[in-house]
N, C-alpha and C positions, 0 to 999 in steps of 0.2 A: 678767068672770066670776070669781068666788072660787076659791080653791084648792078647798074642800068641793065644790060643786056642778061642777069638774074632776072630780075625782074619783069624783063620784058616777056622772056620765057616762059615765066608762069602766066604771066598777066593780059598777055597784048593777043589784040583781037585776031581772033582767028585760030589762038594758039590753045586756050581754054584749056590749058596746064597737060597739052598732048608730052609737050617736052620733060614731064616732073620724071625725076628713078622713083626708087623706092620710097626714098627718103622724102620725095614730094619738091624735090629741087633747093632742100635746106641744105647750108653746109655751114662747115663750124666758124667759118670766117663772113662767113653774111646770113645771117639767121632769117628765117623766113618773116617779112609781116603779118601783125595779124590782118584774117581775113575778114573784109566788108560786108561779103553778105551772112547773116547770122545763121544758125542753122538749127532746124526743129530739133526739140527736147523729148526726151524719152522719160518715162515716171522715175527715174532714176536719177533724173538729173542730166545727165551726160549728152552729149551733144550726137547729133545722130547724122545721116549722109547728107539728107535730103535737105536745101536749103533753098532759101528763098527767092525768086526772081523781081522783086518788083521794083529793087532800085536801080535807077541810070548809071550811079556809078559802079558797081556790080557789070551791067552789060558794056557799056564805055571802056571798060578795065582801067578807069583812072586808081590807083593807090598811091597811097605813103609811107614812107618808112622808117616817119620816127612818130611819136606822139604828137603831131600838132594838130592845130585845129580842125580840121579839113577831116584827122580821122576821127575828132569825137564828136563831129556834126556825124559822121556817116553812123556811130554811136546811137544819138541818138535820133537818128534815122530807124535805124535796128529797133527800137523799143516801140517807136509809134509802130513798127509795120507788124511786131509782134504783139500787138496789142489789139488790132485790130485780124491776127489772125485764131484758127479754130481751134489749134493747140497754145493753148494759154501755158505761159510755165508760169512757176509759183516766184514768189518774191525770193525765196528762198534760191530757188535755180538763179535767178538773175544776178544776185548779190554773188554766189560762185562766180557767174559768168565771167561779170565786169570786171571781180575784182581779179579774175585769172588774165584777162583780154588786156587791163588800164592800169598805168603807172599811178603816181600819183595825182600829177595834173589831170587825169582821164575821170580817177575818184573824186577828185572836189569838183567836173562839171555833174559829175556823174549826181550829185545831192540837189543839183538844180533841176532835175529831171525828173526823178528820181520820186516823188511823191505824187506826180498825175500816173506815172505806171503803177504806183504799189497799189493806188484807189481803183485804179481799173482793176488790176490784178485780182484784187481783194472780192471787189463786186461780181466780178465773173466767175469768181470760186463760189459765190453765193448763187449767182442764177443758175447753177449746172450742179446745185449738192447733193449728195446725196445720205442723208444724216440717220441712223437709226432710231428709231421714236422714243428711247430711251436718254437719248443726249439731249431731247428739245429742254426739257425745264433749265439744263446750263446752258443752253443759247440763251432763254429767257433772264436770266439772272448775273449776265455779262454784258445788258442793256445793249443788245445786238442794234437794236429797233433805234435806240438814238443816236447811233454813230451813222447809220443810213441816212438819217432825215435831213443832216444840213446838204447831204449830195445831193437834195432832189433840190435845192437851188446853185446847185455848182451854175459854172460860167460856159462852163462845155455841154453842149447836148447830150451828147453820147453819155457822160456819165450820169446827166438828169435819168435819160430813161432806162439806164442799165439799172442804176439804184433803185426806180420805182418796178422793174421787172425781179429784181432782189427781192423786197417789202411785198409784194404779192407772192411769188414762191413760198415764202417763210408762212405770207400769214393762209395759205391756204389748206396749207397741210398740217398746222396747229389750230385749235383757238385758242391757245394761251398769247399766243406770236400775235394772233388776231387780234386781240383785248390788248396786247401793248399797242399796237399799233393804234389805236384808239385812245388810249392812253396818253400818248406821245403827240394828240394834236394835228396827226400827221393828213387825215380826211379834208378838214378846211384848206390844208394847201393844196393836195389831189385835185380839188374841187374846182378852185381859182384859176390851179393852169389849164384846166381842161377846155378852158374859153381860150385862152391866148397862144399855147405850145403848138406843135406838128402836129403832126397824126400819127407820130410811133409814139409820142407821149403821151396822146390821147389814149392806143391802146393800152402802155403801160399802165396808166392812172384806172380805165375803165377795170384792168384785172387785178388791180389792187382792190377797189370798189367788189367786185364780185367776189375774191378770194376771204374778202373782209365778211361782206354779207351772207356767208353760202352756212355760215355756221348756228346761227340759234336766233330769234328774234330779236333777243335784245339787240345785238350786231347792227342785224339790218335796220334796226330805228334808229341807231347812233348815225349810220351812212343819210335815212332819212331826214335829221335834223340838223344836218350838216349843208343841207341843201344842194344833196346830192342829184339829186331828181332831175331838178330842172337843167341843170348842166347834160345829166346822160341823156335826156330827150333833142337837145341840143345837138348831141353827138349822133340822132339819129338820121340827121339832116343833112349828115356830111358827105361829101362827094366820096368819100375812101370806103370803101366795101368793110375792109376791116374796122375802121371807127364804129363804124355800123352794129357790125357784129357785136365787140365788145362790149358796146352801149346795150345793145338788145339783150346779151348776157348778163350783165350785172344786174339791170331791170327783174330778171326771169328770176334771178337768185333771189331778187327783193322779194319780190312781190308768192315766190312760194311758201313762206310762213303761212301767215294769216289774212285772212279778209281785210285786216285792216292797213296792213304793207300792201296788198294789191289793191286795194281801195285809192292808198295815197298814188300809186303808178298812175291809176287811171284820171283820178284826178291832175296828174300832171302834163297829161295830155299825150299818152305813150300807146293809146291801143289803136289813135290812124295812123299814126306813121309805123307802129308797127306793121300794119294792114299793109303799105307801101311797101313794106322792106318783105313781105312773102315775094310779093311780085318782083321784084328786081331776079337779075340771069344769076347771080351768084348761088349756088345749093349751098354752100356754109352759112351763109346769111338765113335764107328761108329758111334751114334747120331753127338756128336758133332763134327766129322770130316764130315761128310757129310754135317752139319748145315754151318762149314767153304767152302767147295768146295761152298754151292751155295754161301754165300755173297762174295766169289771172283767172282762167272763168270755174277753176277748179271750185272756188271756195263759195258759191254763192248764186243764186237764180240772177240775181242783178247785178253783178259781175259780168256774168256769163251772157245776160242781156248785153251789157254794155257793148261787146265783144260782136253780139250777133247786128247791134245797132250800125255799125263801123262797117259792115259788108263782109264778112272773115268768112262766112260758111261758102259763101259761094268759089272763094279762090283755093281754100282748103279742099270744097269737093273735089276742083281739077287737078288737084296734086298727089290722089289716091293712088293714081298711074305710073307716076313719077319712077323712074329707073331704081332712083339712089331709096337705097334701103333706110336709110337714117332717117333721111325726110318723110318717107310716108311713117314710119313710125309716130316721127313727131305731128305730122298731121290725123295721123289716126286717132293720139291722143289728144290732140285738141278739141276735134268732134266729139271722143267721149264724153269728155269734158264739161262739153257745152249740152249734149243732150242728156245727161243724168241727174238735170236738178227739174224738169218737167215735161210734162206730156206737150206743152205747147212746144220747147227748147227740141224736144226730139224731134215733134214735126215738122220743125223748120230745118233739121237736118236732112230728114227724110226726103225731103220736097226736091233739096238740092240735088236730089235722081243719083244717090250714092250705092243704090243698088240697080242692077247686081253686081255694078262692081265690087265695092265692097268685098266681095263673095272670094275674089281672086287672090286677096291677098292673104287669106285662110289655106292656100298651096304655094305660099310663098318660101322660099328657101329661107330665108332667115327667120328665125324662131322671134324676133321681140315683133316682126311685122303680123306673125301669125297671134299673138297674144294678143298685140293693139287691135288687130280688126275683130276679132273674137269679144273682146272688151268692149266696142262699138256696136255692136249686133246686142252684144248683153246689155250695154245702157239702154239703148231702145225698146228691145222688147220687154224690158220689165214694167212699163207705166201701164200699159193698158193690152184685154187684148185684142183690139184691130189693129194695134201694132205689129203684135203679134205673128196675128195673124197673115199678116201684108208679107213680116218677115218667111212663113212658113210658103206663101204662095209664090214669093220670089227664091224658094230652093233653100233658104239660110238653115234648116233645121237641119237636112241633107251633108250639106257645106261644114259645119261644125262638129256634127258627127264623126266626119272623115277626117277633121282635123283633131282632136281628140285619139282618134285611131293610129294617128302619123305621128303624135309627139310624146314627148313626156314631161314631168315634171310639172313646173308652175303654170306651162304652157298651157295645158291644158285648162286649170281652174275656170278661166272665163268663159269659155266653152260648158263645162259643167253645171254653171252657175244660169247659163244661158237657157239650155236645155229643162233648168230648174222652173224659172220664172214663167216658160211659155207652157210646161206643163201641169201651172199652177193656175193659169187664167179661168180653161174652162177644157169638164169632159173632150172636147173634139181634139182641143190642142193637142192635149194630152194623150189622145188618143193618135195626134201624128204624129206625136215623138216616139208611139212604142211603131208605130207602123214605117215608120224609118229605120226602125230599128237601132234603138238612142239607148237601150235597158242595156245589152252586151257589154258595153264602153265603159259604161258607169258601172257597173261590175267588177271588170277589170281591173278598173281604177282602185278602187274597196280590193285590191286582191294586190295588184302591184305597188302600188307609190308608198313611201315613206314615211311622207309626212302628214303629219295630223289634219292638220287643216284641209288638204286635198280632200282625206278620207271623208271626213266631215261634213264635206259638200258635195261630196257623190252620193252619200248618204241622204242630206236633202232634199236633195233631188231626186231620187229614187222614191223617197214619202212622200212627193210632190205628184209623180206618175199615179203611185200606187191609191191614193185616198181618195179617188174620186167614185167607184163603182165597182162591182166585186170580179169586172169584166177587168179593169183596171189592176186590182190587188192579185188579180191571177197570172196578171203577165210579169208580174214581179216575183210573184213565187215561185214559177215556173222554174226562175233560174236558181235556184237554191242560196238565193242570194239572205235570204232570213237568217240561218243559222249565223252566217257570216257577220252580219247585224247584228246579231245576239252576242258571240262573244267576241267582238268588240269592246260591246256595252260593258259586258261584265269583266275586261281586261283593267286591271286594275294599274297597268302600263298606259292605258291610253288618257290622253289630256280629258280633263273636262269637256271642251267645248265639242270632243269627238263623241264620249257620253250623253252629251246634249242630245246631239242634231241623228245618236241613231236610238237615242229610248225615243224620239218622236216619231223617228222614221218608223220604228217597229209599231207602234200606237196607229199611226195611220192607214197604215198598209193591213194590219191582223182587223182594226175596225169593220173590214169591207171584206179580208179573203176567207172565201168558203173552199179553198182546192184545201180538203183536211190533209192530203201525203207531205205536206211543206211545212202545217202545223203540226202533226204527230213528236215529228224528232224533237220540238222545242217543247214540249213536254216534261223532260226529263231532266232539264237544264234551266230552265228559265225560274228567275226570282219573282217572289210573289207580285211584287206592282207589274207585272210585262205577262204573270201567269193568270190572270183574272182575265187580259184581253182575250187571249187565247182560248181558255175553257170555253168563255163567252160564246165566240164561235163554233166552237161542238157542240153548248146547246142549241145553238140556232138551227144549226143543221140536222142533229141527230132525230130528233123527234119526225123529220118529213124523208128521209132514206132509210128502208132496211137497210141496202148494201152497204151505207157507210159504220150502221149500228154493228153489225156484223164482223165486219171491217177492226172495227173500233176493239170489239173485244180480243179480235186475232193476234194482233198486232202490241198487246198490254197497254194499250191505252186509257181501260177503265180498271184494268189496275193500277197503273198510276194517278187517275183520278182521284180513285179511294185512298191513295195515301198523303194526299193532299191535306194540310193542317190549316183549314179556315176560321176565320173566327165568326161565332155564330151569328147570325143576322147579315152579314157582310153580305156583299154584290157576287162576292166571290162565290161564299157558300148557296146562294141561291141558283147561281148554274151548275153547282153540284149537285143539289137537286133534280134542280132539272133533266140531269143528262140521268140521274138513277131513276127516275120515273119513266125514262127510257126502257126499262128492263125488267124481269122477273126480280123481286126479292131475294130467290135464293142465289142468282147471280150475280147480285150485288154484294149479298152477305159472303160470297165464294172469294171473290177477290180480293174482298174489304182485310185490312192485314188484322193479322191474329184468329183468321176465319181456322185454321188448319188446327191450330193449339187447340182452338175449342173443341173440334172435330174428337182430334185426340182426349179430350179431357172425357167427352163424350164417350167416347169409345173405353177407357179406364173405369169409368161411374157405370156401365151399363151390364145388367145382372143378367145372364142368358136363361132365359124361358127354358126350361129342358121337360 
């Protein structure tokens, strides 16, 4: 059989190597050519089944069968098509490849090639890395960052924005990467092409800009002074969803520091076309333009004006409803946002008729949707209470409750915190949180969660119910939730600020409760500053009920009285007093400690009459 009709065997159309044996249709007298279309690489290196269709001469079955031209165009045909596909092999596999596939003349085209693959190569090993946190300071000190930067003016696109999708990876997940990148001058060029490049290089640059800014203020004022601004307000005018986006991200990233990076945003004329960019069809976009309105009006009433100036509340109300979870998130926090720096800022949210919706996304499946609307109810009703109020008449007190009861965790706090404020305005309120039945939850919470801070602020709010009326401090004592308070307090395990918020809660709550079966047991436990409030309370009460004087003594409560070590004149020892002028002297004298010794000493010294 002829070399031709070999070859046709394996090659020619129709026949797609039906005809090959074992051996693949090689024989020792005519060696197979190599073959045109390349084939995916396995981490190993080694060549794998599955190869590739996209060139004509591949389907054509044109071949050659010795090294000439013809096969090291198909060569480097094979590199651009591997170059542009998903399994990237390394320089390393390549260099095997070639130099297994190509004679010599195949190696010396192969160096003219040869250096736009190894740059791709190189770059795409960057955008897809994945590095241990422990190796970044040797990326850093191998000047990673300035062998990328002359790519971002190569002559080929593709490598412009693979290199600037490189320099954003690096620098988002370090700030050392970030600070070279800064460093290296690399911003003012970012900046420059962002007017003139596509719109994949737009996005590249925008998320180099964000990955830059997302890390510490300084950052974001190096990206600000670069004159970054007004390019990304630029990009938010662009017909491409995604420039959009990206623009609207990196802004957000700027502009969450401080008042004065969202200051410069605003100033650069970013919160109407923001405003614009809620309302377009896309939900990735209104995510993250609503994510940017709230980290602008976070930090300021005139911020947050500015925001409310620009028309935001109204478009923000309609998107409360909104399917996508992410979005009402980010919209729930924006309204926070806006109504927690005043009574007027709240109002205007209010108005926007966000109740009762609102209300729904407090049984919303997703826990950060149940926190955000929770957190909105809680900016609201803390300024005043006809807010409050409003909130407790449209069900929200209800709503909160149940949701508190459905979660756990951090989820809860706003909730908690909410319950706190409304029942701090005034006796009624307070009075609809316990008739809701809001005391259980907040109990619970002090009995289940973990962490401190939770504890904390159920605590608060428990001192918030309780301090207003002895009608009030009764429904609090009822549930034995005092004890629980107490030692708390006195766990010497718990944070300060949990120590805080329950010696106050104890103070406010013992001020007002006369139910004495809730104060007895802290009797025996409680340190002197928390034991004064408590006495306190016994005398108020004891001197106008027998039954509870009676009570009192049954129980060893006026003998523990008596063993109380006051110092004389105190506040203290004056309801000591007072609660022993409750009683017979010798009752007093009975319990008082060392009463028994003397009894006996009595009984030793006394000389029988006979």
């Amino acid at each position: 059989m002829s070399e031709r009709r070999v070859l046709q065997g394996r090659t020619g159309p129709g026949r797609r190597g039906r005809d090959r044996g074992r051996d693949g249709g090689r024989s020792a007298a005519h060696p197979a050519p190599p073959r045109c279309r390349p084939q995916c690489w396995s981490s190993t290196g080694a060549p794998g089944r599955t190869s590739c269709r996209r060139w004509p001469s591949c389907r054509r079955g044109r071949r050659t069968s010795g090294r000439c031209g013809t096969q090291l165009f198909s060569t480097y045909e094979k590199l651009l098509c591997f170059s542009n596909s998903v399994q990237v092999p390394t320089s390393f596999q390549w260099n095997t490849w070639i130099s297994y596939k190509l004679s010599l003349p195949g190696r010396i085209i192969k160096k003219i090639f040869m250096s736009k693959v190894d740059v791709k190569f190189r770059i795409n090993d960057l955008k897809s890395f994945r590095l241990p946190r422990g190796l970044f300071s040797s990326w850093c000190n191998t000047g990673i960052i300035s062998l990328l930067r002359p790519l971002l003016l190569d002559v080929v696109p593709t490598i412009q924005q693979t290199a600037a999708l490189a320099l954003g990876r690096l620098a988002y997940f370090n700030d050392d990467l970030a600070e070279a990148v800064v460093k290296e001058d690399i911003l003012p060029q970012l900046v420059c092409s962002l007017s003139e490049q596509n719109r994949f290089y737009k996005k590249a640059a925008a998320f180099v800009l964000r990955a830059v800014g997302k890390h510490s203020p300084q950052l974001a004022h190096a990206i600000v002074e670069c004159g970054a601004l007004e390019a990304l307000v630029i990009c938010l005018e662009d017909f491409d969803p995604g420039v959009k986006e990206g623009a609207a991200w990196a802004l957000g990233y700027i502009a969450q520091h401080n008042s004065e990076l969202s200051q410069a945003v605003v100033d650069a004329g970013a919160v109407p076309l923001l405003v614009l960019c809620i309302q377009e069809p896309e939900i990735a976009l209104k995510r993250i333009a609503a994510s940017t309105l709230s980290d602008i009006s976070k930090h300021s009433p005139e911020l947050a004006q500015t925001v409310v100036d620009a028309g935001a509340i109204a478009y923000l109300a309609q998107m409360i409803l909104n399917p996508d979870a992410k979005l009402k998130c980010q919209v729930l926090s924006a309204l926070s946002q806006i109504a927690k720096h005043s009574v007027d800022l709240a109002e205007l949210v209010v108005e926007a008729e966000i109740f009762p919706v609102v209300l729904t996304c407090l049984k919303d499946s997703d826990e950060y949707v149940k926190k955000n609307g929770a957190t909105l109810i809680r900016e609201i009703a803390k300024h005043s209470p006809e807010l409050s109020q409003f909130i407790v008449n449209a069900g929200g007190v209800a709503a909160v409750i149940d949701c508190i009861g459905s979660c756990k965790g951090t989820v809860r706090l706003p909730g908690i915190m909410m319950l706190g404020y409304v029942a701090a305005h005034s006796e009624n309120l307070s009075m609809a949180v316990i008739v809701s039945k809001g005391i259980p939850p907040l109990c619970t919470c002090l009995l289940e969660e973990h962490e401190d801070h939770i504890k904390a602020a159920a605590a608060w709010a428990l001192g918030q119910i309780g301090r207003h009326t002895p009608e009030h401090a009764h429904a609090v004592a009822v549930t034995n939730v005092l004890a629980t308070l107490l030692s708390m307090y006195m766990d010497t395990r718990s944070s300060e600020d949990l120590q805080l918020k329950t010696k106050r809660a104890l103070k406010n709550i013992l001020q007002k409760c006369t139910y004495l079966p809730a104060l007895e047991p802290l009797l025996h436990d409680a340190p002197p500053n928390i034991m004064k409030y408590i006495v306190g309370q016994f005398s108020k009460v004891l001197p106008h009920d027998s039954k509870a004087r009676r009570l009192f003594v049954t129980t060893g409560g006026l003998k523990k009285v008596q063993e109380i070590k006051a110092e004389p004149g105190s506040l203290l020892q004056e309801y000591i007093n007072t609660i022993n002028n409750c009683y017979p002297e010798e009752i007093v004298r009975y319990y008082s400690p060392g009463y028994s010794e003397m009894l006996l000493e009595r009984v030793e010294n006394y000389q029988p009459v006979l």
